[in-house]
Backbone as JSON, one array per atom type, in Angstrom:
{
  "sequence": "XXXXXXXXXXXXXXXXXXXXXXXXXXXXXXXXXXXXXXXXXXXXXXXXXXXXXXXXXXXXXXXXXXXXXXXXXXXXXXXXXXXXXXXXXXXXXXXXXXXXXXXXXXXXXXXXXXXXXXXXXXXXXXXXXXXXXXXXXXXXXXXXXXXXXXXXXXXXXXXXXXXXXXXXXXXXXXXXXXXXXXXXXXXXXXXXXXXXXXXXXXXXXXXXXXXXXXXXXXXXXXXXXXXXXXXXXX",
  "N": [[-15.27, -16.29, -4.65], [-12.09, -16.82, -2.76], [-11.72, -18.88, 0.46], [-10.31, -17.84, 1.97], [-10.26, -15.35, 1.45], [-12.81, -14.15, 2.09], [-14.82, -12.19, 4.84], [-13.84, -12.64, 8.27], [-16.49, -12.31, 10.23], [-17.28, -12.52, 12.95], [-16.71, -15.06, 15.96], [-16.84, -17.54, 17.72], [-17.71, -18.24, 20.85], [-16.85, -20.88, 23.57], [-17.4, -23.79, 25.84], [-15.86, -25.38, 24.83], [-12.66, -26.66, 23.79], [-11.66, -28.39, 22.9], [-11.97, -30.75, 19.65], [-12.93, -33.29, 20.22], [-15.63, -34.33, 21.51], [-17.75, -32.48, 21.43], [-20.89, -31.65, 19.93], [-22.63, -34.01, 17.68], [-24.31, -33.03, 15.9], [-25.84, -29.81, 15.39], [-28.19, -29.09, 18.25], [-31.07, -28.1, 19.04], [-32.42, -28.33, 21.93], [-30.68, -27.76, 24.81], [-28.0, -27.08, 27.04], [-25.97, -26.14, 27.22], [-24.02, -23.52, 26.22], [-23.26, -20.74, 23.75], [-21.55, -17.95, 23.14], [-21.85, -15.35, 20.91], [-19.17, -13.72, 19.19], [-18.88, -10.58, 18.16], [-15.82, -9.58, 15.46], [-14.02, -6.49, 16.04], [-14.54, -4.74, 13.49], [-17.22, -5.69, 12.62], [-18.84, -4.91, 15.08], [-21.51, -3.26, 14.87], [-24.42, -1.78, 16.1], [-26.7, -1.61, 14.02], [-26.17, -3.26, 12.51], [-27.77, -5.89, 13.4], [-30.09, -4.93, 13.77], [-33.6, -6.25, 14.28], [-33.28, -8.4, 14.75], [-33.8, -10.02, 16.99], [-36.13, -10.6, 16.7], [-36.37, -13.36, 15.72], [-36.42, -16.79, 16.2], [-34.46, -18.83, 15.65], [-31.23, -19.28, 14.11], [-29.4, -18.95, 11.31], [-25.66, -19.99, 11.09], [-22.95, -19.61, 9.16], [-19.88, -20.92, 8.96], [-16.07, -21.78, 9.63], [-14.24, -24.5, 8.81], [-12.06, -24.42, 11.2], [-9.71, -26.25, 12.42], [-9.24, -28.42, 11.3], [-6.84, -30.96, 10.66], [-6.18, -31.67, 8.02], [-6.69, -29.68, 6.03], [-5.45, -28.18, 4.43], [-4.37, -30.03, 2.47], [-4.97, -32.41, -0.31], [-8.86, -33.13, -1.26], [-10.76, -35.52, -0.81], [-13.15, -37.77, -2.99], [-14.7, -39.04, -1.4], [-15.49, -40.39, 1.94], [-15.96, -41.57, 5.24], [-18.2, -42.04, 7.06], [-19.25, -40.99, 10.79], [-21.36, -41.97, 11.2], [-21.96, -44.28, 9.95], [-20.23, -46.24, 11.33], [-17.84, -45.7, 10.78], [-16.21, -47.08, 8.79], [-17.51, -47.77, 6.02], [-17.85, -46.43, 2.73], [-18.68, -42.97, 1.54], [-20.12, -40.49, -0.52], [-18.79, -37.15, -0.4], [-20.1, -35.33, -0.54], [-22.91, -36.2, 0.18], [-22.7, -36.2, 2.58], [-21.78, -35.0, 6.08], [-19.54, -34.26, 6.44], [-16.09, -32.93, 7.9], [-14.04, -32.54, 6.1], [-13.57, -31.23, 2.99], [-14.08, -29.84, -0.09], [-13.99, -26.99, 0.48], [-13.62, -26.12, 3.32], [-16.17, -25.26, 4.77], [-18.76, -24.98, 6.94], [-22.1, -25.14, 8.3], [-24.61, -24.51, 10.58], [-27.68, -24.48, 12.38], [-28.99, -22.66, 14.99], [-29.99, -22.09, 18.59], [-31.46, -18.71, 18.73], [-31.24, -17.09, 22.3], [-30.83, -15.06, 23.58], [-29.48, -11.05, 23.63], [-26.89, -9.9, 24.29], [-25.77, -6.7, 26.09], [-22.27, -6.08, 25.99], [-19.09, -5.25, 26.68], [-17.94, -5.87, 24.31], [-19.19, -5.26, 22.47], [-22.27, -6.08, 20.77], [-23.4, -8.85, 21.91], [-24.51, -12.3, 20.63], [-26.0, -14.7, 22.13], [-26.32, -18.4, 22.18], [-28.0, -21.76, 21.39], [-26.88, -25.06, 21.03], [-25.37, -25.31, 19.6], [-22.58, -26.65, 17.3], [-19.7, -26.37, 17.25], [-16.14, -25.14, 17.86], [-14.82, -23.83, 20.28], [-13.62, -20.36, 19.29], [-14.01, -21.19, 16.54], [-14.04, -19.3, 13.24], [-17.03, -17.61, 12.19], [-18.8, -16.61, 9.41], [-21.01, -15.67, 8.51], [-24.48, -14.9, 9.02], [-27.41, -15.75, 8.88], [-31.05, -15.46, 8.95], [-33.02, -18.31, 10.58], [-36.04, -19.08, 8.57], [-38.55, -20.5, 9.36], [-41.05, -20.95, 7.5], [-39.91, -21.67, 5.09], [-37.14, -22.65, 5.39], [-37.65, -25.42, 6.98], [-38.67, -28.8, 6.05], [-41.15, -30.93, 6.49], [-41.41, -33.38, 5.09], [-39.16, -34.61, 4.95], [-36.41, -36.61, 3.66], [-33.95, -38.38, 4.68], [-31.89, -40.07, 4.37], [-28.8, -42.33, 4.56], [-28.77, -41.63, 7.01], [-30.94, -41.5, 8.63], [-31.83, -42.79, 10.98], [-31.96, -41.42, 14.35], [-30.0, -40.39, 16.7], [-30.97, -41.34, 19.35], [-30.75, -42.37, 22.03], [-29.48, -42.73, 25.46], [-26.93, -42.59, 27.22], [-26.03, -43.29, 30.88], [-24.99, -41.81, 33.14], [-22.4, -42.31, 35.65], [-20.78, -41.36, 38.8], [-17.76, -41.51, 39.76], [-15.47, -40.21, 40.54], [-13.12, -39.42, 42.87], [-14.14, -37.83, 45.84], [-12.93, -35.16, 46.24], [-12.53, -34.56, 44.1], [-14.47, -34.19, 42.82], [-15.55, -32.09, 44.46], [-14.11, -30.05, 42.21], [-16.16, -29.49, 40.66], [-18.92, -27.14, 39.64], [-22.28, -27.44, 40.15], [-23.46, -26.44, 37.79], [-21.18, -27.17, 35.99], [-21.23, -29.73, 36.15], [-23.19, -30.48, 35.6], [-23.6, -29.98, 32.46], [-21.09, -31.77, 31.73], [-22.36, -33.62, 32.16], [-24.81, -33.53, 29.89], [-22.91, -33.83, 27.93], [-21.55, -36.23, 28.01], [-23.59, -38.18, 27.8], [-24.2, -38.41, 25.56], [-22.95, -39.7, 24.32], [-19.74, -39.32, 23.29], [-17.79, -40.89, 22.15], [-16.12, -41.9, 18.7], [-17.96, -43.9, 16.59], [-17.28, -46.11, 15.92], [-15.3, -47.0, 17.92], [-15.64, -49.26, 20.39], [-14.27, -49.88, 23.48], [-14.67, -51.65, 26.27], [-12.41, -51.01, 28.23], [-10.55, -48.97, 27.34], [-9.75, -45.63, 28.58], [-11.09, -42.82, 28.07], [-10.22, -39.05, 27.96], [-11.81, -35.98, 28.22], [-12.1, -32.21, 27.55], [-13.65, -29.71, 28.86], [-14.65, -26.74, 29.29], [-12.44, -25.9, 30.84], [-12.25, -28.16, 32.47], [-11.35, -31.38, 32.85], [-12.3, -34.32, 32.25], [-11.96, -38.07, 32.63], [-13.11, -41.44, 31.4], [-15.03, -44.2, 31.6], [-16.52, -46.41, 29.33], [-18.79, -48.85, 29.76], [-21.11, -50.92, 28.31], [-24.16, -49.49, 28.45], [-23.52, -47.7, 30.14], [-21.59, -44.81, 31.1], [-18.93, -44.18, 33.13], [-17.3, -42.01, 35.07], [-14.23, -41.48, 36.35], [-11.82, -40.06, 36.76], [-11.4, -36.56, 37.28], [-9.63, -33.52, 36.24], [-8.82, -30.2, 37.32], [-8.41, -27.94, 34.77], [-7.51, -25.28, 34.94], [-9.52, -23.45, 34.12], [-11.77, -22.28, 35.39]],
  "CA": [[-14.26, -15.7, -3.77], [-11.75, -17.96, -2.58], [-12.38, -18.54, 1.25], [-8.96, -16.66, 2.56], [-10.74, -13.84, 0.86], [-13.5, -14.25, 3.1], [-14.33, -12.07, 6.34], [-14.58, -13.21, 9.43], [-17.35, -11.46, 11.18], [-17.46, -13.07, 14.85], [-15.73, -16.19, 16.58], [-17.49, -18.49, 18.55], [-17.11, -18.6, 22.26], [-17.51, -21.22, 24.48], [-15.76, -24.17, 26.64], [-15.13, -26.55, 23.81], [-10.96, -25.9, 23.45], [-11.11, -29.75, 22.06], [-13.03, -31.45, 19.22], [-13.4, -34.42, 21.1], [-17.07, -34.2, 22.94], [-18.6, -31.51, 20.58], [-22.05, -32.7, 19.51], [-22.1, -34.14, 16.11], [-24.71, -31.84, 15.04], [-26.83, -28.35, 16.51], [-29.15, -29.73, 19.29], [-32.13, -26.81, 19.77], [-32.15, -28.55, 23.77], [-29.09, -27.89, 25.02], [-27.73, -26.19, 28.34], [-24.5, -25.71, 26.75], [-24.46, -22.19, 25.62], [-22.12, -20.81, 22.88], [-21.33, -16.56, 22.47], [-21.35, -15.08, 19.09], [-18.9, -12.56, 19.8], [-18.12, -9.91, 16.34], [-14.59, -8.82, 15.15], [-13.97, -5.06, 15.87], [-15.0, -4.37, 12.38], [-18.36, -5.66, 12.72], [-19.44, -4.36, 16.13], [-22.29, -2.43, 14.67], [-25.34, -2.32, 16.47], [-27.89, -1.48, 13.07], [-26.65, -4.7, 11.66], [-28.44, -7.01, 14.45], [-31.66, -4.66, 14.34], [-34.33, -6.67, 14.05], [-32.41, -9.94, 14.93], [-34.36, -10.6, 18.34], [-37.38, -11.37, 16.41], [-35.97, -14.57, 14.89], [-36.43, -17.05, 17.68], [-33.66, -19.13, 15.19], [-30.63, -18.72, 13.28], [-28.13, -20.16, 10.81], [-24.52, -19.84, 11.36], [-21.94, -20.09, 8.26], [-18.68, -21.15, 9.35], [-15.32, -22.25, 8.88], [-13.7, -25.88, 9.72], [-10.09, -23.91, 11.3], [-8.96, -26.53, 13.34], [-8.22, -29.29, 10.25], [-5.31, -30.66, 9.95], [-6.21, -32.34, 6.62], [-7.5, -28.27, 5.54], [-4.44, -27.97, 3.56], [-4.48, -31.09, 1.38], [-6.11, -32.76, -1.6], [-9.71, -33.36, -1.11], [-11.1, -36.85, -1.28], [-14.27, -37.88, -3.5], [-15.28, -40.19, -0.47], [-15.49, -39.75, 3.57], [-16.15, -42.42, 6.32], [-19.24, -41.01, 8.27], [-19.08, -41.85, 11.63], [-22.85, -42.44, 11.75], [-21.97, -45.58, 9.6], [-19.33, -46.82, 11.62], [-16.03, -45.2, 10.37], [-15.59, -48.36, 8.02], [-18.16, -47.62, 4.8], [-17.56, -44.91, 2.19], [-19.71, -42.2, 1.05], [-19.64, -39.64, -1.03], [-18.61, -36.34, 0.58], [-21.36, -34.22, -0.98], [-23.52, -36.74, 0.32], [-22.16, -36.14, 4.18], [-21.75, -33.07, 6.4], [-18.01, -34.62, 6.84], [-15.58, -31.35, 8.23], [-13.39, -32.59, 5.31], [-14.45, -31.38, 2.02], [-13.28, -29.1, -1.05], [-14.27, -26.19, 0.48], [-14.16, -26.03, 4.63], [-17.56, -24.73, 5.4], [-19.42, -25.57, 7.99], [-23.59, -24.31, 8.54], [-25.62, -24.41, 11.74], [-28.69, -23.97, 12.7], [-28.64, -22.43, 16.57], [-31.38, -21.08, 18.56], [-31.14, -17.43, 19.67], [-31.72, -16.87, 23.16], [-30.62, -13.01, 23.97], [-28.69, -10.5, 22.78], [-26.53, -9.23, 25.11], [-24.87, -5.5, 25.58], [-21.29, -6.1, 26.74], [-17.79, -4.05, 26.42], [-17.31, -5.89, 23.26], [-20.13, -5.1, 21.4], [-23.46, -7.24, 21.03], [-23.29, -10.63, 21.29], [-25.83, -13.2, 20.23], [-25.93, -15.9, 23.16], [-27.07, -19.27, 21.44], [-27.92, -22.73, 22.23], [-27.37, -26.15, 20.42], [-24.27, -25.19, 18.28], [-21.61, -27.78, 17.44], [-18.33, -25.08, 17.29], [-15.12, -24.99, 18.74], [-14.49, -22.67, 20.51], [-12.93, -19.67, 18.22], [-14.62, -21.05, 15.26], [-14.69, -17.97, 12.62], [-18.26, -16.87, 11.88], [-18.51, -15.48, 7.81], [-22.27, -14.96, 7.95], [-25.39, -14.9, 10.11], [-28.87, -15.54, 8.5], [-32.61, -15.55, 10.28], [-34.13, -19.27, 10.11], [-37.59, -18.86, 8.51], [-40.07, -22.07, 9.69], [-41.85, -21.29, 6.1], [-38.71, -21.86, 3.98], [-36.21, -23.64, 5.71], [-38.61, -26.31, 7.49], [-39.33, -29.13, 5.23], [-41.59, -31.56, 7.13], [-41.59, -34.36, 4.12], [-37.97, -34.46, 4.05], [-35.94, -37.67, 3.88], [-33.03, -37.78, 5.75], [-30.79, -40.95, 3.2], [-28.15, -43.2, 5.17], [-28.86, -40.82, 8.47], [-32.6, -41.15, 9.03], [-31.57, -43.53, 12.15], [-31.64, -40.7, 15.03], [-28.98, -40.97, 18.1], [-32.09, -41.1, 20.53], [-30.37, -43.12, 22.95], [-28.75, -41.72, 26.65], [-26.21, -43.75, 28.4], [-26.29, -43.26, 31.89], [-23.41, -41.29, 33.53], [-21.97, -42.54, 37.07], [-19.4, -40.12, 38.83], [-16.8, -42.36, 40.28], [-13.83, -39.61, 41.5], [-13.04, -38.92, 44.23], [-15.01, -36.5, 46.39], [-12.31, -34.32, 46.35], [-11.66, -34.41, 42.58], [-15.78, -33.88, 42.19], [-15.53, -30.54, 44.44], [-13.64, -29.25, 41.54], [-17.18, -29.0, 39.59], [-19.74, -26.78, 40.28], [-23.69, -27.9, 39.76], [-23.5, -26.26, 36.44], [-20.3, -27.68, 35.08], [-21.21, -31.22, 36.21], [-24.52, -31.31, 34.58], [-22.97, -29.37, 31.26], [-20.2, -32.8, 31.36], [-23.61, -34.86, 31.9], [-25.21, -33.68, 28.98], [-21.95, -34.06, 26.5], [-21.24, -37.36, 27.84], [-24.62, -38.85, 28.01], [-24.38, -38.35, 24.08], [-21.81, -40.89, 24.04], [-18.78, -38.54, 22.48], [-17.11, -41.83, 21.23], [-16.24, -42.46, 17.61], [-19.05, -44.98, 16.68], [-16.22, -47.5, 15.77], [-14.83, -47.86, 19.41], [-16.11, -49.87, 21.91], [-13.25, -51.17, 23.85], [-14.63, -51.09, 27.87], [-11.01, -50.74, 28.79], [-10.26, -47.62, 27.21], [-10.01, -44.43, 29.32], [-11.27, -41.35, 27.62], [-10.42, -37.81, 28.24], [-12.84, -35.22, 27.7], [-12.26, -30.95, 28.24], [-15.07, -28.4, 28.85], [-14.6, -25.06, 30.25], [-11.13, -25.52, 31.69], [-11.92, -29.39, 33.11], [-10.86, -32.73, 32.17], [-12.73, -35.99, 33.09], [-11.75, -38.95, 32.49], [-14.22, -41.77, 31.76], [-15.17, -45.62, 30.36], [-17.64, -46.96, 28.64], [-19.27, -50.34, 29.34], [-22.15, -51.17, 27.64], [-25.09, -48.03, 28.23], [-23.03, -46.77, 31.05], [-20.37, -44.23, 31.38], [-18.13, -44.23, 33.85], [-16.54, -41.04, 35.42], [-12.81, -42.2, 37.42], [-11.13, -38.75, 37.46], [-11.54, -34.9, 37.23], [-8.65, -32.3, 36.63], [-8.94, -28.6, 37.17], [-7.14, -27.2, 33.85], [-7.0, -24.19, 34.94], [-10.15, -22.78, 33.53], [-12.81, -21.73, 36.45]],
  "C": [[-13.61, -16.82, -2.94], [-12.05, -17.57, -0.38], [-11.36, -17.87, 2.06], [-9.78, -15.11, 2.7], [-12.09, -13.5, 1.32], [-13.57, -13.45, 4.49], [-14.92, -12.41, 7.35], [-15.39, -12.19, 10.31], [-17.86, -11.68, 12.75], [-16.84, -14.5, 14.8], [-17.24, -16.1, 17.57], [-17.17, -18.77, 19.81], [-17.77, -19.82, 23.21], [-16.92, -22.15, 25.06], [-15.57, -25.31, 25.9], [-13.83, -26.43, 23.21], [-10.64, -27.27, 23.08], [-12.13, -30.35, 20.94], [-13.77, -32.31, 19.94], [-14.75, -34.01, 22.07], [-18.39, -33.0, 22.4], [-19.73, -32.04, 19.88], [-21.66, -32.81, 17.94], [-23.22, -33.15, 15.14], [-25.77, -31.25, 16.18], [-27.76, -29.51, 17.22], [-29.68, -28.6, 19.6], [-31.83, -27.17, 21.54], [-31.39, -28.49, 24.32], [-29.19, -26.89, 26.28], [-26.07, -25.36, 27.87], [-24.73, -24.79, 25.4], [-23.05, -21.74, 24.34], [-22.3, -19.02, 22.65], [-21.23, -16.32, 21.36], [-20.88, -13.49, 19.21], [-18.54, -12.04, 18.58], [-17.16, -9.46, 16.58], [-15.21, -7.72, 15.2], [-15.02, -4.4, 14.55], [-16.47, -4.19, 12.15], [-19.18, -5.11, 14.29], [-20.19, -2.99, 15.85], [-23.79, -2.59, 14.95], [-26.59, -2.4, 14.98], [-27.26, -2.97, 12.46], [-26.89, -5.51, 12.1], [-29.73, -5.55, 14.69], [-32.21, -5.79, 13.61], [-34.06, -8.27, 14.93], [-33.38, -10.92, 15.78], [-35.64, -10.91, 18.32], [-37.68, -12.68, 15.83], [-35.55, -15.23, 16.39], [-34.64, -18.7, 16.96], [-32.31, -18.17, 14.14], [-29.92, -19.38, 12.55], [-26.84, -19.3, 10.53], [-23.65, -20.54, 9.97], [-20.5, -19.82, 9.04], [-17.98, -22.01, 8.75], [-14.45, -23.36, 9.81], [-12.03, -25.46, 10.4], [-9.81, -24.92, 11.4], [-9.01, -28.23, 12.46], [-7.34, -29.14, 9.84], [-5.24, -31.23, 8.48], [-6.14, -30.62, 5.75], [-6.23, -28.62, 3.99], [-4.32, -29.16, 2.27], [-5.35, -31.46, 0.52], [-7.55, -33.19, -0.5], [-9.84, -34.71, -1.28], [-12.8, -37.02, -1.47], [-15.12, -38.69, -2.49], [-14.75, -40.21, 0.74], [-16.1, -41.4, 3.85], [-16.89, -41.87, 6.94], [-19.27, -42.03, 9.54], [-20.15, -42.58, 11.94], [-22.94, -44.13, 11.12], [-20.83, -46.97, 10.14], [-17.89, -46.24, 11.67], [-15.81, -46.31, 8.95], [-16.53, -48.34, 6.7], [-18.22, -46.17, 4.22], [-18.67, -44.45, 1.57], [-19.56, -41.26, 0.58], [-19.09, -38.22, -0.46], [-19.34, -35.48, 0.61], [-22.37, -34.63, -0.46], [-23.53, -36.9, 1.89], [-21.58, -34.62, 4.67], [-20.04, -33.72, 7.25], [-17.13, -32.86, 6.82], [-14.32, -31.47, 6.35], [-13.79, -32.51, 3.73], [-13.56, -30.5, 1.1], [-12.63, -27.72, -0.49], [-14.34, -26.18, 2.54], [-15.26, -25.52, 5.18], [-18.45, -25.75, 6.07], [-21.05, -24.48, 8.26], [-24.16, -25.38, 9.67], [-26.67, -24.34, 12.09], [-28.7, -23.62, 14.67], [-30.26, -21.82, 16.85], [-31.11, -19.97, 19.14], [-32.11, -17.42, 20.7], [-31.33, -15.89, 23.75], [-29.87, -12.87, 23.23], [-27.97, -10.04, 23.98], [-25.11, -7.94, 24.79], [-23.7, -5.6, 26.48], [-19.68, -4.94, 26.6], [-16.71, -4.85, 25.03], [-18.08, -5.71, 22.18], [-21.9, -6.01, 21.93], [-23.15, -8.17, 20.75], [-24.23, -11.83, 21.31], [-24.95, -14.02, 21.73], [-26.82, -17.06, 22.48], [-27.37, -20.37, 21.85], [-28.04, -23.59, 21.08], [-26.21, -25.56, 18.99], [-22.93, -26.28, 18.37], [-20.02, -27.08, 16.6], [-17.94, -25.59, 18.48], [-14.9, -24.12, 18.8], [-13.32, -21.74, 20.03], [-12.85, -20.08, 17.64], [-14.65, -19.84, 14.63], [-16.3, -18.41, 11.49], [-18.01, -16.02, 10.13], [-19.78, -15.38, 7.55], [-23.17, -15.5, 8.7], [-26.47, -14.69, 9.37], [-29.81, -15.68, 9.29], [-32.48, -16.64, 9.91], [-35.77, -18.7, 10.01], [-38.17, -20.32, 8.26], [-40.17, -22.15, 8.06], [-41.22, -21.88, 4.97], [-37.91, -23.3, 3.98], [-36.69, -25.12, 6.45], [-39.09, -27.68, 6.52], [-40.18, -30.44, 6.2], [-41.66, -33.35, 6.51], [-39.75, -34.73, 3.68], [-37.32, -36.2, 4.12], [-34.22, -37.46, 4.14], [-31.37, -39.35, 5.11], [-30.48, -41.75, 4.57], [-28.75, -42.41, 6.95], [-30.16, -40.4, 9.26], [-32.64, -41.56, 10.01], [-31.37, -42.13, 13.26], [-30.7, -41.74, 16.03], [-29.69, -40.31, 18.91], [-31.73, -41.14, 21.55], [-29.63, -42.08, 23.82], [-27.8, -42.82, 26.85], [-26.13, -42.61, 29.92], [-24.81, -42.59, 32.38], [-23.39, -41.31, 34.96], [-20.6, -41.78, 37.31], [-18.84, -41.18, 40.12], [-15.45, -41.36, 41.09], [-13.94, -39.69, 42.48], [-13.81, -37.86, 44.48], [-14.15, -35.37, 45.85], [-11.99, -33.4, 45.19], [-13.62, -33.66, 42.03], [-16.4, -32.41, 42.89], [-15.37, -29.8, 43.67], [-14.8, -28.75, 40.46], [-18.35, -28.24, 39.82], [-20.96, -27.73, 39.72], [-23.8, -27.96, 38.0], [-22.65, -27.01, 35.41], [-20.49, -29.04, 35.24], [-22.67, -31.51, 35.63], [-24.51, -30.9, 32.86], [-22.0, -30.89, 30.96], [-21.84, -33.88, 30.95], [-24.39, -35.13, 30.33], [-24.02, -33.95, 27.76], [-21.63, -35.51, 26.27], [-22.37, -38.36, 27.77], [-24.9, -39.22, 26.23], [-23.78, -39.73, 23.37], [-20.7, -40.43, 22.94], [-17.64, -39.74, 21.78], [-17.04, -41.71, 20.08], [-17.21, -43.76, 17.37], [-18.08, -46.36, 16.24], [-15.45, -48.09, 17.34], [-15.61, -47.76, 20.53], [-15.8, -50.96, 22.39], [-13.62, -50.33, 25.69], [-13.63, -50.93, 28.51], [-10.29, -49.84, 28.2], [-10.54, -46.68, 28.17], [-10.05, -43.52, 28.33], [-11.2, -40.03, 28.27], [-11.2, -36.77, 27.74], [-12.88, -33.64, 28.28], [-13.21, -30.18, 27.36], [-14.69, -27.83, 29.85], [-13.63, -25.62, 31.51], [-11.41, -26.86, 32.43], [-11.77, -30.43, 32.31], [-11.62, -33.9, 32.95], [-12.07, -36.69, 31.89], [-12.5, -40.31, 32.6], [-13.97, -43.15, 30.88], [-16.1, -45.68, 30.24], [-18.15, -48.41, 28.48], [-20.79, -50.4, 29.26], [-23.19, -50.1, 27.38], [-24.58, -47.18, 28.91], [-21.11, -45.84, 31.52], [-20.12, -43.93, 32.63], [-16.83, -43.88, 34.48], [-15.35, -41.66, 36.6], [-12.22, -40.99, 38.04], [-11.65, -37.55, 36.82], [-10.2, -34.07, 37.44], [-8.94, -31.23, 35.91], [-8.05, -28.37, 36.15], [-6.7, -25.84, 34.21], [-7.94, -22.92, 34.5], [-11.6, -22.02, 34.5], [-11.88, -21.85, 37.92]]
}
């Protein structure tokens, strides 16, 4: 079935309205929460019985927000984990650019909640933009999906590492964040949301979550918050 012909059964809510800063893949630890809200269609509570006994889940989704989507495919991707600058196959990389736009998750469920749009999973450790479409919702089962012996190819290197995040605005500009939203920036930028190819300490980066904008550099382990603007979103 081609994937047009595909339905979307929930969108993804949450304050990622840019790629830029979105982890590069699910993180179970996370503070940064993500809704799994269902199209009309699906807002049926019997098809989430059971659900809340699965302390995981995996999320099939679709890459919208490529602008390549539309064009030829290419037999070979640039992963950023290698730099940007060495090619790899694309079957061989969870690159957004592929034959087929699909995108899979693993999230962890942490409630269900009953709201005036239906039920909506509340999750943690998903790497969606916000209003991602959702085309299917499986349990994770430990026994199955778990392999403990696995080998992990060019990408066995984890991104362990923190850099350190110093808040430089102005007072005035750092009112604009509450507790929550300034330790939600902490954890995105502590990741180091760079492309692994630049590291020019005289770049300024912008970075929006849930309706704010910082603005930030990067010299050596430590990032380095300058400004904060209210978009408009809290």
């Amino acid at each position: 079935m081609p994937l047009s012909s595909l339905h979307i059964i929930a969108r993804a809510r949450n304050g990622f309205s840019e790629k830029f800063g979105i982890p590069r893949q699910s993180r179970e630890e996370s503070m940064l929460l993500t809704r799994i809200v269902f199209e009309p269609d699906y807002r049926i509570r019997e098809a989430l019985r059971g659900i809340e006994g699965f302390s995981h889940l995996w999320l099939l989704w679709g890459f919208s927000a490529n602008k390549q989507q539309e064009q030829s495919w290419s037999p070979t991707v640039r992963p950023p984990r290698l730099g940007g600058n060495q090619r790899m196959g694309v079957f061989a990389t969870r690159s957004p650019y592929r034959p087929n736009p699909i995108g899979l998750t693993s999230v962890k469920l942490l409630r269900v909640e009953d709201t005036a749009e239906g039920l909506v999973l509340v999750v943690s450790g998903a790497d969606l933009l916000d209003g991602t479409p959702i085309y299917d919702i499986k349990p994770y089962l430990r026994y199955s999906d778990a392999h403990a012996d696995a080998i992990d190819g060019f990408a066995q290197a984890p991104f362990s590492h923190r850099l350190e995040v110093v808040w430089q605005a102005p007072e005035a500009e750092l009112r604009l964040l509450s507790p929550n939203h300034k330790a939600a920036f902490e954890e995105i930028l502590s990741q180091d949301p760079r492309p692994a190819y630049q590291d020019d300490p005289n770049r300024t980066y912008g970075l929006v979550y849930d309706g704010a904008e910082v603005h930030f550099r990067v010299i050596d382990t430590t990032i380095y918050v300058d400004h904060i603007n209210n978009k408009g979103g809290f």
